[in-house]
N, C-alpha and C positions, 0 to 999 in steps of 0.2 A: 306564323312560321311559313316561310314559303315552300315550296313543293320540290323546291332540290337538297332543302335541309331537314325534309321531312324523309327523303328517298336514302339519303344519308344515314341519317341518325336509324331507320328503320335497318340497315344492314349493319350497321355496329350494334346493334341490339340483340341481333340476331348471333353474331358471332359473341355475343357474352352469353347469348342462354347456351352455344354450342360450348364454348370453355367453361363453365360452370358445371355443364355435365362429365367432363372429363377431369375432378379433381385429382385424381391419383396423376394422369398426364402433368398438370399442374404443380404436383410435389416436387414429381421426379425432375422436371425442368429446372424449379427452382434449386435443388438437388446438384444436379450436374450443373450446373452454373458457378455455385459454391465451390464443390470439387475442383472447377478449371482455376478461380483464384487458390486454394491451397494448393495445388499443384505448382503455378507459376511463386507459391511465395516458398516453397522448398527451394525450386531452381532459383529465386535472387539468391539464397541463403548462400548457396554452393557457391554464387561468384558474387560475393561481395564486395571484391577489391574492384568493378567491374566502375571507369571512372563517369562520376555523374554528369561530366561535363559532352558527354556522348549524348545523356540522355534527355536534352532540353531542361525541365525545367523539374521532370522527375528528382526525388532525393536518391532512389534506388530503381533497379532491375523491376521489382515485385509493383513500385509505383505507378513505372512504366508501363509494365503488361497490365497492370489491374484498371487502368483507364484504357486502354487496346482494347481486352474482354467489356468492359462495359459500355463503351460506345459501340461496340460491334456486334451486342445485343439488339441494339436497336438498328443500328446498318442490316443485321439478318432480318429483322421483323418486317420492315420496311422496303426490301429488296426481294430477295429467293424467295421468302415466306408468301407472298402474293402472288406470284407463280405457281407456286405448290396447291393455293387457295382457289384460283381459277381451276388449275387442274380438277379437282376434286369437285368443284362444280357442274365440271363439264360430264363425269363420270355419271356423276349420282343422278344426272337430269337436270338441276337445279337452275343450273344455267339458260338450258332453253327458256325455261319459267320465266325467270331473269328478264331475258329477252322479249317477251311478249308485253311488259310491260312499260309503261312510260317512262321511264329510267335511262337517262344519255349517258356518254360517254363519261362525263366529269363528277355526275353522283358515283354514277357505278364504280371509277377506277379510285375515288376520293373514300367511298364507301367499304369498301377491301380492304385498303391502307390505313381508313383510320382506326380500328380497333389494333391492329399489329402493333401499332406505333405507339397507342395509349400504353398497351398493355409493357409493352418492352420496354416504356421508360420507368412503370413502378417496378419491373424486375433489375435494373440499372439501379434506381434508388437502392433499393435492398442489397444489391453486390455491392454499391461502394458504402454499405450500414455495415455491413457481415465483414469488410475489408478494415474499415475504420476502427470498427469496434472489436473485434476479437482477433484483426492481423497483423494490426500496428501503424496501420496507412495513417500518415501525415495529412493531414487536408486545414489545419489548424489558418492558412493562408488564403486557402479556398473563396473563389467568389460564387455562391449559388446563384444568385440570378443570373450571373456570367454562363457556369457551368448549363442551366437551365434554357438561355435563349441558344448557345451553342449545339445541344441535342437537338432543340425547336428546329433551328432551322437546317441543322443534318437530315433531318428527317426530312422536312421538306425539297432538300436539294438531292437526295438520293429515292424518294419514294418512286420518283419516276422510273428509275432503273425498273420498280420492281410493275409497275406500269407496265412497261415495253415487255417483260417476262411473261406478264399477262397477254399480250399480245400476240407474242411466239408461240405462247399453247395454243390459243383460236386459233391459227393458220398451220402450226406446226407436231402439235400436240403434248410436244416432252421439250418444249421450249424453254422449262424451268431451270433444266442446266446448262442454261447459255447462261441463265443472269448468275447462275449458280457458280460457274467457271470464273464469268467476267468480277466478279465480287473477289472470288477467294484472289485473284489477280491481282487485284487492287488494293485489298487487307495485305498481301505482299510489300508492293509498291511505295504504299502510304506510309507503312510505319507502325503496323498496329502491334509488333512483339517485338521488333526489333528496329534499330536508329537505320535512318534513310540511307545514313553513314557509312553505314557496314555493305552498300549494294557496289555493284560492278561501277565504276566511274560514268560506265554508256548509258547505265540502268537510273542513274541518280539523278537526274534531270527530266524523267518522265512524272517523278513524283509531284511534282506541279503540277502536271496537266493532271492527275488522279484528285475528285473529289474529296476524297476520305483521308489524304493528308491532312487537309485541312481542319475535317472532323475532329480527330484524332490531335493534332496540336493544338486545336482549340481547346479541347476539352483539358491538357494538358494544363495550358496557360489559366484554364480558369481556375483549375484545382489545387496548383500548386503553387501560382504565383499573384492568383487574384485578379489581372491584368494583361493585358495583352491578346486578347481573345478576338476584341472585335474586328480585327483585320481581319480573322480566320471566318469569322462569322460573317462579315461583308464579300466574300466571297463564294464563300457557301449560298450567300443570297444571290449572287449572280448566276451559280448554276442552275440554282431553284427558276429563276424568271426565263433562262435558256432551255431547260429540258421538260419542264411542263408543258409549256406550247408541244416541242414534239411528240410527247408521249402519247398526250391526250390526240394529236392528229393519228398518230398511229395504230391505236387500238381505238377508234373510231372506224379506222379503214380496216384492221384484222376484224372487227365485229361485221362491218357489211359485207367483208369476203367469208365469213362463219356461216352468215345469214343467208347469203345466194347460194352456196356448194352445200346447206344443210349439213354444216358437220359440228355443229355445238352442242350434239350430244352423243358424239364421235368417241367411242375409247381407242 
């Protein structure tokens, strides 16, 4: 095994002894995640008459949001959640540690991101098990592997966001609510509760240029229609090959600007 996949797999390791320890946080997570689909399946109930043909490939309201909430499970794990992650690194001292070690840019920011992402696609499985099975969600059309490479590479075209949020904390400290801001913007934009449709006519046309449209239709197309996904997912691949270079340039240079001003163990 070489020594960037050992430097890796050592901090995903790590973050499973740390969530391991906190099984009640665990509960309660998977807990309120639940709640947010029964909630959104009251409100389809209310507007039923509410026409499908609004909603892409959705049959209802409740189908609509219940793939919003589960793709945007992993959009937070992979984004804000790695922000937050660095923060607390930098708090506890950890970070400096971090630092002194032979550890570049692309273990470390790859090594943050990939337990988020593991973990928030089995919490995804289980919302749309708990939807399907006890809410009534259609998926009978569903393509898995569709649905499957479409998360894949969602994550990999948005992790960076949460990169760059890492980055904002080394140089700025509370930089987690910039990616924090720019997300919830974008879960807007994109489409994750309600049709693109329903935006201001000026507003409807930025939704293209937002990554998580496409997440978000993709996962649509894969669940409900079986087909039609891999456009969505061929472009998510082009984000992913565009914002990795930068991210990784970028929190390479927040870490040497951390490292000279000694502030990576900055509260």
């Amino acid at each position: 095994m070489s020594s960037s996949l050992i430097a890796i797999s050592a901090l995903v390791r790590r973050d499973v002894l740390i969530t391991r320890s906190y099984r009640l946080s665990f509960a309660l997570e998977a807990a309120y995640g639940v709640l947010g689909l029964v909630l959104y399946y009251f409100i389809s109930r209310t507007f039923d008459e509410v026409s499908s043909s609004t909603l892409g490939n959705a049959p209802s309201y409740f189908a609509y949001a219940a793939v919003g909430l589960v793709v945007g499970t992993v959009i937070v794990a992979t984004t804000t959640s790695v922000g937050i992650r660095v923060r607390e690194e930098q708090t506890t001292g950890t970070l400096e540690a971090l630092a002194t070690t032979p550890v570049g840019p692309i273990e470390l920011s790859v090594g943050l991101v990939g337990f988020p992402f593991v973990f928030a696609s089995f919490q995804a499985t289980f919302y749309l098990a708990v939807a399907s099975i006890f809410l009534g969600l259609d998926v009978s059309n569903a393509s898995w592997p569709g649905l499957a490479a479409v998360l894949l590479v969602s994550g990999l075209a948005l992790a960076p966001i949460g990169v760059l949020a890492g980055a904002a904390v080394l140089v700025f400290k509370r930089g987690q609510m910039i990616a924090g801001t720019l997300v919830y913007l974008m879960t807007i934009i994109g489409g994750m509760l309600f049709p693109v449709s329903v935006l201001p006519d000026w507003l409807q046309p930025l939704a293209e240029l937002v990554p998580l449209t496409y997440a978000f239709d993709g996962a649509r197309d894969a669940l409900f229609a079986g087909s039609g996904w891999e456009a969505d997912a061929a472009v998510l691949a082009i984000w992913a090959l565009i914002l990795w270079p930068i991210s990784l340039f970028v929190f390479d240079r927040a870490g040497g600007y951390a490292r000279r001003a000694g502030s990576l163990s900055e509260f």
